[in-house]
PyMOL Python script that loads the backbone (N, CA, C, O; Angstrom):
from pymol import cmd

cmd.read_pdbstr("""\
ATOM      1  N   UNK A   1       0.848  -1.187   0.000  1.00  0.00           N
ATOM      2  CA  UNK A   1       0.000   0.000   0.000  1.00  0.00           C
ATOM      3  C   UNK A   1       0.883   1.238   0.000  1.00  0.00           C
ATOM      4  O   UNK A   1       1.635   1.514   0.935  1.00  0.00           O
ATOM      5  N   UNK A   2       0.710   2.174  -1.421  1.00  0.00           N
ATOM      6  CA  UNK A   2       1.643   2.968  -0.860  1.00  0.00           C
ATOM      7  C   UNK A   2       1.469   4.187   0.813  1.00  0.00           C
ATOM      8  O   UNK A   2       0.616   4.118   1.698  1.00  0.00           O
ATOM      9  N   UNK A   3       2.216   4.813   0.723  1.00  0.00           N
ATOM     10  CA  UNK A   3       2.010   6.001   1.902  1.00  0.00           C
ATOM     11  C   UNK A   3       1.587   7.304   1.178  1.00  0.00           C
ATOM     12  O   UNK A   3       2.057   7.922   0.222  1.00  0.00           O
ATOM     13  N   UNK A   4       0.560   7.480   1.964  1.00  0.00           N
ATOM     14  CA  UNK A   4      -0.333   9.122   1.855  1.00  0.00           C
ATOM     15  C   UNK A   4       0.814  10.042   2.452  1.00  0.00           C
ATOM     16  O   UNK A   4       1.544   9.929   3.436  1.00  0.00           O
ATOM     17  N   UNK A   5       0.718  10.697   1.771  1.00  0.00           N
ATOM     18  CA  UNK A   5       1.581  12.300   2.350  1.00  0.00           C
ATOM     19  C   UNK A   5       0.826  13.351   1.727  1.00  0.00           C
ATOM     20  O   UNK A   5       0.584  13.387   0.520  1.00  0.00           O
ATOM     21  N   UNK A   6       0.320  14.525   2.883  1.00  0.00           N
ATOM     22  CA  UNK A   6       0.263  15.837   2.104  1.00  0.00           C
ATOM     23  C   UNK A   6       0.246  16.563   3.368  1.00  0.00           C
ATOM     24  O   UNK A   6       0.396  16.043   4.474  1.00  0.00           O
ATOM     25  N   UNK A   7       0.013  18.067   3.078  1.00  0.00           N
ATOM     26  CA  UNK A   7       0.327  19.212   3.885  1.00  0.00           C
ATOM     27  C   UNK A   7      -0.260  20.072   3.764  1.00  0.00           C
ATOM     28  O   UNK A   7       0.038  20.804   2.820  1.00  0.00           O
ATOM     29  N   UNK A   8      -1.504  20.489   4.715  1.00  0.00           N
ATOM     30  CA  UNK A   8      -2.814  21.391   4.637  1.00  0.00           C
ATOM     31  C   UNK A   8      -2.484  22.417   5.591  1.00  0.00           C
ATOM     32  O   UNK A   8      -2.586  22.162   6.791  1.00  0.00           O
ATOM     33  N   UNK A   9      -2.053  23.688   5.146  1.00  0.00           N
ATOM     34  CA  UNK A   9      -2.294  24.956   6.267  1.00  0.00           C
ATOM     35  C   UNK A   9      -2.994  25.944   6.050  1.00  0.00           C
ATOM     36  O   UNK A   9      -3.077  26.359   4.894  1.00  0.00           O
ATOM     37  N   UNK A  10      -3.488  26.402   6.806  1.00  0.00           N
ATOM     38  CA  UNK A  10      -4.365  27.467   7.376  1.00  0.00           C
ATOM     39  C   UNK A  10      -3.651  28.619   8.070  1.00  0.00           C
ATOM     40  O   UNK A  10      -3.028  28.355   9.098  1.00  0.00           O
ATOM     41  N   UNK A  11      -3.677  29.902   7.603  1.00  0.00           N
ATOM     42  CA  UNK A  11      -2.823  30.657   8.828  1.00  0.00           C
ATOM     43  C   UNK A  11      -4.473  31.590   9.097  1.00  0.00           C
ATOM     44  O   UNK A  11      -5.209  31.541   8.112  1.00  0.00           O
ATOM     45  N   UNK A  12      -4.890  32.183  10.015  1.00  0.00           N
ATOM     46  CA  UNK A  12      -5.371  32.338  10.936  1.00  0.00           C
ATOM     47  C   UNK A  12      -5.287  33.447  11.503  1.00  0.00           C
ATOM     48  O   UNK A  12      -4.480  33.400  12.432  1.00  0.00           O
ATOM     49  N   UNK A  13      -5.839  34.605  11.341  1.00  0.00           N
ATOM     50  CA  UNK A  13      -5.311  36.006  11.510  1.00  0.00           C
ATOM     51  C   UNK A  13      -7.285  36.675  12.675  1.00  0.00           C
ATOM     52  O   UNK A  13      -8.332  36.219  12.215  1.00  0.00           O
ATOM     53  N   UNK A  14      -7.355  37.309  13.527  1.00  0.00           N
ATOM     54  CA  UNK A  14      -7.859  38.125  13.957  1.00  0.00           C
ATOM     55  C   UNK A  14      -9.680  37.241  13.816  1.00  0.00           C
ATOM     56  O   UNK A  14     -10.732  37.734  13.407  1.00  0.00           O
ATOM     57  N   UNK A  15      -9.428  35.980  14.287  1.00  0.00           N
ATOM     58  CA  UNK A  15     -10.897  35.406  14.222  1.00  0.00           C
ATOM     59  C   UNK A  15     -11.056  34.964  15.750  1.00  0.00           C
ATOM     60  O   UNK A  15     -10.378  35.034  16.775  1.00  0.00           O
ATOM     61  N   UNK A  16     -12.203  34.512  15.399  1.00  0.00           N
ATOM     62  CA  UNK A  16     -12.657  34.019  16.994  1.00  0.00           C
ATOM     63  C   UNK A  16     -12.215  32.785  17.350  1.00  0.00           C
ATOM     64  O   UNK A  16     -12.170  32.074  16.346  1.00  0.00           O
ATOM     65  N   UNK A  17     -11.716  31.962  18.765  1.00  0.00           N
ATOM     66  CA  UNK A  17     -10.866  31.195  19.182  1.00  0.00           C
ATOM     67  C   UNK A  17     -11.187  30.086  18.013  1.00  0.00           C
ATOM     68  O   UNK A  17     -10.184  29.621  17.471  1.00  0.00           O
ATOM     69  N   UNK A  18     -12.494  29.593  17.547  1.00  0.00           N
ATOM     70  CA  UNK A  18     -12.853  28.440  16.327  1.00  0.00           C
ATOM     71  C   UNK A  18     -14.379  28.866  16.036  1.00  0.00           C
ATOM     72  O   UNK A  18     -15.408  28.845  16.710  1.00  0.00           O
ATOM     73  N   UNK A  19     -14.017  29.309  14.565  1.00  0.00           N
ATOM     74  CA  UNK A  19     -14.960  29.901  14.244  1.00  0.00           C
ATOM     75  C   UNK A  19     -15.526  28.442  13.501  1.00  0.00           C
ATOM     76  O   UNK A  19     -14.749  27.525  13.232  1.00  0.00           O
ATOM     77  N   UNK A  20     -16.609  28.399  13.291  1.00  0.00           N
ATOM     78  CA  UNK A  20     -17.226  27.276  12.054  1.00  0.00           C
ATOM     79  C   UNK A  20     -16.514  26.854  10.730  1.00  0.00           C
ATOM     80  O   UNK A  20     -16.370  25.714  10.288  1.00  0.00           O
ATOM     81  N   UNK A  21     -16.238  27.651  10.375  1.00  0.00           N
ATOM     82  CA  UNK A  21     -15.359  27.761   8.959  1.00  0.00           C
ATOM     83  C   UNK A  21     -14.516  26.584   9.105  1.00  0.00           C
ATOM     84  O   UNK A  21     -14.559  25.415   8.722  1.00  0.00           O
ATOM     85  N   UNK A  22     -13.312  27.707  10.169  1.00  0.00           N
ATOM     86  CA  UNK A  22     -12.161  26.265  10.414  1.00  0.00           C
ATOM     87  C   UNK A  22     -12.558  25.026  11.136  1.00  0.00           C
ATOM     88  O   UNK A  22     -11.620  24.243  11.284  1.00  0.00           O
ATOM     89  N   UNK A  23     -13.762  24.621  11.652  1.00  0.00           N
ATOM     90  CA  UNK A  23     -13.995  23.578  12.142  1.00  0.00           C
ATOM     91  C   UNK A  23     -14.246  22.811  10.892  1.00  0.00           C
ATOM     92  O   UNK A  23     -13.573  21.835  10.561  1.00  0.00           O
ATOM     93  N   UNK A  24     -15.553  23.444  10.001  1.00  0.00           N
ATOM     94  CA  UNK A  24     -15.768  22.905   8.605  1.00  0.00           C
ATOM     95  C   UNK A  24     -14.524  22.319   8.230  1.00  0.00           C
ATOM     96  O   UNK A  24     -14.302  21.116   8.091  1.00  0.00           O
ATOM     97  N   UNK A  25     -13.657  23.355   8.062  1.00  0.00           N
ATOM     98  CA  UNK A  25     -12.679  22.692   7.268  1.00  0.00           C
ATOM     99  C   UNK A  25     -11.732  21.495   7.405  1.00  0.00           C
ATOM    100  O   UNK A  25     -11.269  20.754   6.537  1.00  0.00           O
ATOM    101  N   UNK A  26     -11.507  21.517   9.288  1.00  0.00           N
ATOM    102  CA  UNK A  26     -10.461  20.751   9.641  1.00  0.00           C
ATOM    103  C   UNK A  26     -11.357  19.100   9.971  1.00  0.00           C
ATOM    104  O   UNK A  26     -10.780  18.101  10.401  1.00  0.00           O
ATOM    105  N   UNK A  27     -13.019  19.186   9.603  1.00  0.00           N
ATOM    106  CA  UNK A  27     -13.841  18.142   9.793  1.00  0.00           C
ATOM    107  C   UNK A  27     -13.406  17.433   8.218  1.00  0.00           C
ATOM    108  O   UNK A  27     -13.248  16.235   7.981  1.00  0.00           O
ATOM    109  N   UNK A  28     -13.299  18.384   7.436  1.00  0.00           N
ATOM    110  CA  UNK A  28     -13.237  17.792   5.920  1.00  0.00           C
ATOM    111  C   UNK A  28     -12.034  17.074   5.717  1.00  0.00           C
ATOM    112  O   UNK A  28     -11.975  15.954   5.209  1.00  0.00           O
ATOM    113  N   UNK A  29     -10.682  18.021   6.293  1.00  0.00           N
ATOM    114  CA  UNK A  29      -9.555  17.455   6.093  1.00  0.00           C
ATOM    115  C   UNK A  29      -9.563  15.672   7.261  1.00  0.00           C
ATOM    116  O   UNK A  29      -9.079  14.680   6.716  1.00  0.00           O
ATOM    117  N   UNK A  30      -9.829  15.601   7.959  1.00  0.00           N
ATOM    118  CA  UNK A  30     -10.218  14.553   8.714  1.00  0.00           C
ATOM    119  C   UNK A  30     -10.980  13.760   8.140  1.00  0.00           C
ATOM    120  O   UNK A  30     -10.693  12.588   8.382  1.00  0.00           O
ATOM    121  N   UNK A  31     -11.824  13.901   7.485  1.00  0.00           N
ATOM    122  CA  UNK A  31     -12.818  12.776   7.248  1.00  0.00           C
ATOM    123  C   UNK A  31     -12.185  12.308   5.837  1.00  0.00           C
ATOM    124  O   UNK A  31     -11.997  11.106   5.650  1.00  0.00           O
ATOM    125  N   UNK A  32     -11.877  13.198   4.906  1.00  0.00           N
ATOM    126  CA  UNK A  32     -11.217  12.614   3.477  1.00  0.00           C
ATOM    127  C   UNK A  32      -9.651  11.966   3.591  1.00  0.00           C
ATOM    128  O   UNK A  32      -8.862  11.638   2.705  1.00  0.00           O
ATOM    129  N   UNK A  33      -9.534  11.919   5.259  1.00  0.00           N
ATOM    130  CA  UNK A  33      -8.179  11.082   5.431  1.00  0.00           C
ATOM    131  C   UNK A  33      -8.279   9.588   6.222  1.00  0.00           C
ATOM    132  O   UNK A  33      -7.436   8.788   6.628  1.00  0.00           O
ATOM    133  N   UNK A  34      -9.921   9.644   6.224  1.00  0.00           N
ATOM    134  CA  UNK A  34     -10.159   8.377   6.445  1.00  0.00           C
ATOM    135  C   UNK A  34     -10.696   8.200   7.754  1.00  0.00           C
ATOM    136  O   UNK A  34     -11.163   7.092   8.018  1.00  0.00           O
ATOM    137  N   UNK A  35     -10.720   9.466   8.977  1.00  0.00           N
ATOM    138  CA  UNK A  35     -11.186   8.923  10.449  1.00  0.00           C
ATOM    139  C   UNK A  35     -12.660   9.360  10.297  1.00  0.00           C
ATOM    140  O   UNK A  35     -13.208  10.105   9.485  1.00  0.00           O
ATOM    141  N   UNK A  36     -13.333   8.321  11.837  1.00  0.00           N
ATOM    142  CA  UNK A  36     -14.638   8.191  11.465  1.00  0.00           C
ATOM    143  C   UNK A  36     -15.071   9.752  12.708  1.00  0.00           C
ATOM    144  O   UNK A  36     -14.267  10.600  13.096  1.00  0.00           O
ATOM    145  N   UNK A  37     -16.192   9.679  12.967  1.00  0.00           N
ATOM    146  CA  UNK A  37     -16.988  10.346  13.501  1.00  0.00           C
ATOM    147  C   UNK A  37     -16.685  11.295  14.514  1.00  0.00           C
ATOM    148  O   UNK A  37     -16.833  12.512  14.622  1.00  0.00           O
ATOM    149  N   UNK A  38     -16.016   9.997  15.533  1.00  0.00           N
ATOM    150  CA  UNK A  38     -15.762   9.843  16.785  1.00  0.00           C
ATOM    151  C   UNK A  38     -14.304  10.401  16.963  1.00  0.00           C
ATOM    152  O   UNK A  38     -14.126  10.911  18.069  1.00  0.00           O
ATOM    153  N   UNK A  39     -13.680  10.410  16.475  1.00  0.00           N
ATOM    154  CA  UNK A  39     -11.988  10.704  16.632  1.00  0.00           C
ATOM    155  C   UNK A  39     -11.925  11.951  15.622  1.00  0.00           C
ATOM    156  O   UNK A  39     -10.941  12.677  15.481  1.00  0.00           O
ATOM    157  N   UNK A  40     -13.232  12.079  14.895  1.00  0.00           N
ATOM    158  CA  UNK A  40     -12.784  13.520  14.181  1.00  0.00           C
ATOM    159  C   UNK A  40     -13.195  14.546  15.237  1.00  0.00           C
ATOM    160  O   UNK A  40     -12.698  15.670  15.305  1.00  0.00           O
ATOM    161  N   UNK A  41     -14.288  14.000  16.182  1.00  0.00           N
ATOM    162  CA  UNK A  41     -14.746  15.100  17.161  1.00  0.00           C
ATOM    163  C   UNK A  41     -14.136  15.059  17.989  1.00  0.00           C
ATOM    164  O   UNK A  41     -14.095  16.133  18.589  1.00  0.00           O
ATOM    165  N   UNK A  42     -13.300  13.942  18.589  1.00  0.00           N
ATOM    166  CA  UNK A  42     -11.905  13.900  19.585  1.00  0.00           C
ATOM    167  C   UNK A  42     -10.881  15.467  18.970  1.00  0.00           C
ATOM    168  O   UNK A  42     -10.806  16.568  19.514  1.00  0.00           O
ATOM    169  N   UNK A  43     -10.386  15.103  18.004  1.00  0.00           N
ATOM    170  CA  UNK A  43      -9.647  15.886  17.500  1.00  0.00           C
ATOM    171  C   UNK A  43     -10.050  17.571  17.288  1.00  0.00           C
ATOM    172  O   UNK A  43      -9.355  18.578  17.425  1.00  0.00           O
ATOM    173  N   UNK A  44     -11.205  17.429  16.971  1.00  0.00           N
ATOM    174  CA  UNK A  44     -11.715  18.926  16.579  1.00  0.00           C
ATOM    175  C   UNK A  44     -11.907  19.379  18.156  1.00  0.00           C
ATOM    176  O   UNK A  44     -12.124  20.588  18.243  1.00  0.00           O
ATOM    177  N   UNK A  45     -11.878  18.678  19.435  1.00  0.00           N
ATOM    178  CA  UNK A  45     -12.295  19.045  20.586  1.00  0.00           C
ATOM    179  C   UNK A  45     -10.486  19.441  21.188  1.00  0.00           C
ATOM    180  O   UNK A  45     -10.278  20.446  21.868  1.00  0.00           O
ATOM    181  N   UNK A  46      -9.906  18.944  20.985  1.00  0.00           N
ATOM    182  CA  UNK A  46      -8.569  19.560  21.563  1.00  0.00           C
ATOM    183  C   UNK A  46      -7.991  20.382  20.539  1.00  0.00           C
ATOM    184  O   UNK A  46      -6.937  20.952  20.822  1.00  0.00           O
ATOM    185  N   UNK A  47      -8.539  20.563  19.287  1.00  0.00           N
ATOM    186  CA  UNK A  47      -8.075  21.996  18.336  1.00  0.00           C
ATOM    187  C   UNK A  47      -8.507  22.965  18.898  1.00  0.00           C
ATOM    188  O   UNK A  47      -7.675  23.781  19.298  1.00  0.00           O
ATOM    189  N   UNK A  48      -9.698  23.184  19.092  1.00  0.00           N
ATOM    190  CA  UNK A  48     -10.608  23.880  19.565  1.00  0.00           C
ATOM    191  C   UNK A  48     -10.102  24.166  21.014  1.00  0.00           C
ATOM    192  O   UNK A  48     -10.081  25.366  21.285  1.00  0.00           O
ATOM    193  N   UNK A  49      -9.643  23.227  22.114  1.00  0.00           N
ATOM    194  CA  UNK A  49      -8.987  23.546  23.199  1.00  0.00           C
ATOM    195  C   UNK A  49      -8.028  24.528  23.018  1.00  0.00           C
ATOM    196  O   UNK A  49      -7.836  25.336  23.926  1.00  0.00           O
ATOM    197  N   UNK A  50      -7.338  24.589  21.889  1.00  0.00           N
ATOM    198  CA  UNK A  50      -5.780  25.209  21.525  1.00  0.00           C
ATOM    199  C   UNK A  50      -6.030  26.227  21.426  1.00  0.00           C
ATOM    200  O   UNK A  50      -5.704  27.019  22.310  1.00  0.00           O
ATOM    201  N   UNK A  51      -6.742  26.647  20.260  1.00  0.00           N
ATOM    202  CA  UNK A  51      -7.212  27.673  20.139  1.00  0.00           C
ATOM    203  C   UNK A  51      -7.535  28.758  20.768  1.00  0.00           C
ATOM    204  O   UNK A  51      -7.102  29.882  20.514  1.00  0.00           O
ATOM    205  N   UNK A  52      -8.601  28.350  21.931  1.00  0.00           N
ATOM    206  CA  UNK A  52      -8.895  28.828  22.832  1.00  0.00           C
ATOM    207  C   UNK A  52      -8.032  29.645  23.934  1.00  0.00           C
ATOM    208  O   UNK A  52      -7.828  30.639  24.632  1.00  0.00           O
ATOM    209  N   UNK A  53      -7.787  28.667  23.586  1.00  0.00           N
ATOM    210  CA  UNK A  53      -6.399  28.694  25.010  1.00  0.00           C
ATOM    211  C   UNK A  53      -5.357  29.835  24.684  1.00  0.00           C
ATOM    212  O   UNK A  53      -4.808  30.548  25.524  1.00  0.00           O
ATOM    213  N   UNK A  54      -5.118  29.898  22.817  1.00  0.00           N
ATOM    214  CA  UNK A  54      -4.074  30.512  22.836  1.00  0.00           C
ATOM    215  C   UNK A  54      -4.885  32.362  22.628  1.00  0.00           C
ATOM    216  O   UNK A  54      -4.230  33.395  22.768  1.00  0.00           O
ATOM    217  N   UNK A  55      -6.515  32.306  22.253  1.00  0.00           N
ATOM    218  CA  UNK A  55      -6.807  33.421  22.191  1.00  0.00           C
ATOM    219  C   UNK A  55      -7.184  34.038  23.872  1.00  0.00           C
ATOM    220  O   UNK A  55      -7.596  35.150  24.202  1.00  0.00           O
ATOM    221  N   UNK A  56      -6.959  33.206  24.453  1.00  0.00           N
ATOM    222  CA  UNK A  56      -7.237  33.682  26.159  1.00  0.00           C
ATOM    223  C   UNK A  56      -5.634  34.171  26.489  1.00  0.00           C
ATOM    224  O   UNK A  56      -5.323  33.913  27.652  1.00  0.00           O
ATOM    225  N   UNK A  57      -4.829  34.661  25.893  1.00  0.00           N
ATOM    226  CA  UNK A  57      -3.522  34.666  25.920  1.00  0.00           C
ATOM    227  C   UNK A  57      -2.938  35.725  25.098  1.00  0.00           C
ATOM    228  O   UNK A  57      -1.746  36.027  25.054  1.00  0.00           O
ATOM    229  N   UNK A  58      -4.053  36.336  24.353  1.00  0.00           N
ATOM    230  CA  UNK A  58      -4.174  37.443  23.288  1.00  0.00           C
ATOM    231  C   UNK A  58      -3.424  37.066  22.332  1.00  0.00           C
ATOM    232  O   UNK A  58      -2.753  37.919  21.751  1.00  0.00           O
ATOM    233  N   UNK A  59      -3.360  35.760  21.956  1.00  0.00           N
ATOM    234  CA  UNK A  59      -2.582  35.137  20.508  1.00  0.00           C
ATOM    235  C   UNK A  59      -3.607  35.292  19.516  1.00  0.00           C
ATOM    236  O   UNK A  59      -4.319  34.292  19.434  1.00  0.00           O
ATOM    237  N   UNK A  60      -3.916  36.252  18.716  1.00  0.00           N
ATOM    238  CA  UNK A  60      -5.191  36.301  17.876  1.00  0.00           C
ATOM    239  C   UNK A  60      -4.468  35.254  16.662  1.00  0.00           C
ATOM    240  O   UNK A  60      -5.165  34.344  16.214  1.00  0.00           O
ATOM    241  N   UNK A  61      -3.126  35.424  16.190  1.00  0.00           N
ATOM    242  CA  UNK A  61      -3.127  34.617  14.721  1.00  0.00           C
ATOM    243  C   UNK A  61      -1.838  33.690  14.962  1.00  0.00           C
ATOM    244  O   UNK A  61      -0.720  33.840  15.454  1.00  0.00           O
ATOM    245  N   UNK A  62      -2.736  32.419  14.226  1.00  0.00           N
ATOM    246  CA  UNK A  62      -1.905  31.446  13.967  1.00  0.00           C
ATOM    247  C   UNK A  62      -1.810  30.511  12.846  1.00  0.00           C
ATOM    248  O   UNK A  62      -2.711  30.472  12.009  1.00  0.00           O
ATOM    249  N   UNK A  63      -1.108  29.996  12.795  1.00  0.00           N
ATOM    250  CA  UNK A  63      -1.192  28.710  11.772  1.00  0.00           C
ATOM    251  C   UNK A  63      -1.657  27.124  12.107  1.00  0.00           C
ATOM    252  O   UNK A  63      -1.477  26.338  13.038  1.00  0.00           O
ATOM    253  N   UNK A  64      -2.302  27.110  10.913  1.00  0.00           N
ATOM    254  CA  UNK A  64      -2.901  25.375  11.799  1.00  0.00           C
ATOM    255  C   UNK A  64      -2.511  24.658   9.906  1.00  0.00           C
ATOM    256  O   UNK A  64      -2.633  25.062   8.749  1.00  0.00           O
ATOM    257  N   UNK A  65      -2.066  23.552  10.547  1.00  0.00           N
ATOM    258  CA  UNK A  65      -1.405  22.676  10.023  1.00  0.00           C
ATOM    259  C   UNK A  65      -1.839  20.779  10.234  1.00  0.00           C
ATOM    260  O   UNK A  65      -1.674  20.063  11.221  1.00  0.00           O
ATOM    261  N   UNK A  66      -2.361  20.483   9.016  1.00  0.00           N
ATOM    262  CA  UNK A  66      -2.432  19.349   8.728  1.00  0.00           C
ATOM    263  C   UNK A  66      -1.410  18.267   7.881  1.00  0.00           C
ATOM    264  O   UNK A  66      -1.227  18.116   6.673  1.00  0.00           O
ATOM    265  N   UNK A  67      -1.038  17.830   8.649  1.00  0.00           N
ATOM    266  CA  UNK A  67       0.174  16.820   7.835  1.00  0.00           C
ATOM    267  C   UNK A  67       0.321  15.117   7.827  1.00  0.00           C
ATOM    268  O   UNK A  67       0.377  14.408   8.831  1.00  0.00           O
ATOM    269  N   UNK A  68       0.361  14.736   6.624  1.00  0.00           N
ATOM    270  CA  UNK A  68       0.004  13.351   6.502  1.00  0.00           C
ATOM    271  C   UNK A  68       1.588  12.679   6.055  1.00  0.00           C
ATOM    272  O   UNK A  68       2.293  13.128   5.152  1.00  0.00           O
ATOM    273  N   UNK A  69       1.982  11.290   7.092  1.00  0.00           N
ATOM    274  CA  UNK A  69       3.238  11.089   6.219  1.00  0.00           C
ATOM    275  C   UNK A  69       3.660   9.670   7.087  1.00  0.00           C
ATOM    276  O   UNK A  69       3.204   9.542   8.223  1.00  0.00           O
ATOM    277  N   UNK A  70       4.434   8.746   6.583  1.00  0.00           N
ATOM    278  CA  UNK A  70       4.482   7.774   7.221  1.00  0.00           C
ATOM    279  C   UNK A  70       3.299   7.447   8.176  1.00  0.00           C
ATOM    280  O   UNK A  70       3.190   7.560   9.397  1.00  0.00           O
ATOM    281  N   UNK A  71       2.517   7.039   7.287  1.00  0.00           N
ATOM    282  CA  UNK A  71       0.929   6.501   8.224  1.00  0.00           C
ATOM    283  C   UNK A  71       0.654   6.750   9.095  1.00  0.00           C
ATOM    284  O   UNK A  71       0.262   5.879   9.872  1.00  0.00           O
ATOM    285  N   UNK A  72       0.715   8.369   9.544  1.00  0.00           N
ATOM    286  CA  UNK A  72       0.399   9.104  10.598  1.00  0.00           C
ATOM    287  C   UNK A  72      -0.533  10.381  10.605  1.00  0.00           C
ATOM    288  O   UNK A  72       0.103  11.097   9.832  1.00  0.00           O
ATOM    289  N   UNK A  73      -1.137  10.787  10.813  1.00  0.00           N
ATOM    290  CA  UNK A  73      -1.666  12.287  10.330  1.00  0.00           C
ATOM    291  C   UNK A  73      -1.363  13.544  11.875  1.00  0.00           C
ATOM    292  O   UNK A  73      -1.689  13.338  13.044  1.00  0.00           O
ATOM    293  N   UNK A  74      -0.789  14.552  11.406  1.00  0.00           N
ATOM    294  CA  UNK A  74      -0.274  15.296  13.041  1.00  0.00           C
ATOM    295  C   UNK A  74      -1.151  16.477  12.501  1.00  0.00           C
ATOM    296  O   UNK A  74      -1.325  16.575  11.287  1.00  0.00           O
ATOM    297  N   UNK A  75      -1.726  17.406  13.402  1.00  0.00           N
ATOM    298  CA  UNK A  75      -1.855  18.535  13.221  1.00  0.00           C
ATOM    299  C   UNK A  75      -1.408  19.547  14.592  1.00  0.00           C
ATOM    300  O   UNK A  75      -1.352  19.171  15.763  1.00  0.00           O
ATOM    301  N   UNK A  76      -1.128  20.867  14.085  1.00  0.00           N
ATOM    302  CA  UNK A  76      -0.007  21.599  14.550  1.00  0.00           C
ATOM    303  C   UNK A  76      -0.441  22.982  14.680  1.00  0.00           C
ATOM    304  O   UNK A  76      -1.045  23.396  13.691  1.00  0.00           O
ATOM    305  N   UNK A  77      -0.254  24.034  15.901  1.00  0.00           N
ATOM    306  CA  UNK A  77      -1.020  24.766  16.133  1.00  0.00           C
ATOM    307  C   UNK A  77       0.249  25.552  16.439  1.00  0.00           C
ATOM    308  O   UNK A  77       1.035  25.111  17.278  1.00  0.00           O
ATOM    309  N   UNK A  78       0.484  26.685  15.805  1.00  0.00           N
ATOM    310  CA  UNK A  78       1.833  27.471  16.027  1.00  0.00           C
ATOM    311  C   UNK A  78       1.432  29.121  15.840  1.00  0.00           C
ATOM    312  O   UNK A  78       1.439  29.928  14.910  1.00  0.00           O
ATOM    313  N   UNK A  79       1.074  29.128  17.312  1.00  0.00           N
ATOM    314  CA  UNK A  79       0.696  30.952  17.588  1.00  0.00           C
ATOM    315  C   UNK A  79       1.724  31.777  17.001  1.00  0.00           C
ATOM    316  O   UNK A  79       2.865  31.319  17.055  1.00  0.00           O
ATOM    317  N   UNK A  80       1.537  33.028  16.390  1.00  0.00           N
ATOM    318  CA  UNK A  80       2.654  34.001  16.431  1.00  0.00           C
ATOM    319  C   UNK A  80       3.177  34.466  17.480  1.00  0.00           C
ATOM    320  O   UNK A  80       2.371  35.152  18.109  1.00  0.00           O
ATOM    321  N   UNK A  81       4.138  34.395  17.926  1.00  0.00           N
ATOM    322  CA  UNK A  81       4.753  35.019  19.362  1.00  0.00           C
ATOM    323  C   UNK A  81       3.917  33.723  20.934  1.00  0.00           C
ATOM    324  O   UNK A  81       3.718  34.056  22.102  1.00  0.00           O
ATOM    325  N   UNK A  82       3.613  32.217  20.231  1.00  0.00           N
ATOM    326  CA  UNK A  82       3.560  31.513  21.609  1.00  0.00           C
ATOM    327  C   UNK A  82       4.066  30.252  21.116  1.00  0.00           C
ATOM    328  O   UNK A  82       4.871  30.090  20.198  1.00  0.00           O
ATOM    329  N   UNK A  83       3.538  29.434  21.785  1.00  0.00           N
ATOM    330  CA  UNK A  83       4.621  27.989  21.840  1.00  0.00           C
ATOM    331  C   UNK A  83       3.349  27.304  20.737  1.00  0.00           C
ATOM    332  O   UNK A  83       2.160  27.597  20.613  1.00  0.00           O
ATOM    333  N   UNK A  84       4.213  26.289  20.046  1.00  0.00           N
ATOM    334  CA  UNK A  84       3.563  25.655  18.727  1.00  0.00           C
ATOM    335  C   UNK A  84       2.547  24.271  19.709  1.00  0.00           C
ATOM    336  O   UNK A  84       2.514  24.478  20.922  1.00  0.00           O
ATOM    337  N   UNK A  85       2.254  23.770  19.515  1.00  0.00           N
ATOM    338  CA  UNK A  85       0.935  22.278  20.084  1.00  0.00           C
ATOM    339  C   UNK A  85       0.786  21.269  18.797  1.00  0.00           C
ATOM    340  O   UNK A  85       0.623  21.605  17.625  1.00  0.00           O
ATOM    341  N   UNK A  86       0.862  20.268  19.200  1.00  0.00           N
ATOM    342  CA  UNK A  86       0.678  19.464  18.304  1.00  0.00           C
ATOM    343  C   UNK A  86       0.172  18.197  18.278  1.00  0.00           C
ATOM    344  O   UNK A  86       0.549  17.924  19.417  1.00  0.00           O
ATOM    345  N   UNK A  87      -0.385  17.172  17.907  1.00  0.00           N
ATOM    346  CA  UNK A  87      -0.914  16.143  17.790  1.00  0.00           C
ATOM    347  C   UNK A  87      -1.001  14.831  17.012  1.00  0.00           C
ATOM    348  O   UNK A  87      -1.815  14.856  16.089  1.00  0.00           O
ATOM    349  N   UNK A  88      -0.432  13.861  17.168  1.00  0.00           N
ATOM    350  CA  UNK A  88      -0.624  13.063  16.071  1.00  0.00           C
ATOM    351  C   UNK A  88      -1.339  11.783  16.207  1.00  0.00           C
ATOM    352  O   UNK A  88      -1.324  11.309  17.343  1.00  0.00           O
ATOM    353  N   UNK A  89      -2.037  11.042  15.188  1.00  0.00           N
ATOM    354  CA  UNK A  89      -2.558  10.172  15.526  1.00  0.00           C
ATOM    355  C   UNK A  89      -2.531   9.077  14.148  1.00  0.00           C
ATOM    356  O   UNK A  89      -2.418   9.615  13.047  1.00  0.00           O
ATOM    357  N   UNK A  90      -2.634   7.552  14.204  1.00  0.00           N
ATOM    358  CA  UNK A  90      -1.861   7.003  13.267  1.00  0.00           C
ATOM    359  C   UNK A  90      -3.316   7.217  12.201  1.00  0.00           C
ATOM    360  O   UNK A  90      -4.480   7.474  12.510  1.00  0.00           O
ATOM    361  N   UNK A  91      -2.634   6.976  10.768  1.00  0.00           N
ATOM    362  CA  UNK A  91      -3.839   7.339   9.618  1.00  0.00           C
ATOM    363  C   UNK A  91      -4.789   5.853   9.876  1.00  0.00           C
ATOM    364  O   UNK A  91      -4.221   4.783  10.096  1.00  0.00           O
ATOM    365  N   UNK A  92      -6.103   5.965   9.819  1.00  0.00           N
ATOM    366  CA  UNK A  92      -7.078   4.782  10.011  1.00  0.00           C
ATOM    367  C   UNK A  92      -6.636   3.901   8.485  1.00  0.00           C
ATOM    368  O   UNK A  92      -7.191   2.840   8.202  1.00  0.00           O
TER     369      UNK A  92
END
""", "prot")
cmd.dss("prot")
cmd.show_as("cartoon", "prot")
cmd.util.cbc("prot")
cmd.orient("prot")
């Protein structure tokens, strides 16, 4: 089987901690990589933690990052001016 690789970013400027949009989006990038229901809402629930967290901190913009590679998928949360977060979990 070969290996999936690709690299989805988002940079993230002056929105609200998770607006719909980027949830939309990071539900799409999740689901067309194969996870089901349950682990996409795992995942969208500690993005959404990050987020939060980093706009309670006055980090308004960041980059969010989806990355697929050696049968893994990570995504990556790297405030301007705070510490990057990250996550990985193996591709279903």
């Amino acid at each position: 089987m070969p290996t999936r690789r690709f690299l989805f970013a988002l940079s993230v400027t002056n929105t609200p901690p998770f607006d719909e949009m980027l949830a939309e989006v990071a539900a799409c990038v999740l689901g067309q990589a194969g996870y089901g229901r349950e682990a996409i809402a795992e995942m969208l629930a500690l993005l959404r933690e990050t987020l939060a967290r980093g706009a309670a901190q006055g980090l308004a913009s960041c980059e969010v990052r989806f990355a697929a590679a050696d049968d893994e998928l990570s995504i990556a949360v790297v405030h301007a001016g705070g510490e990057a977060w990250r996550v990985a979990r193996p591709l279903p």
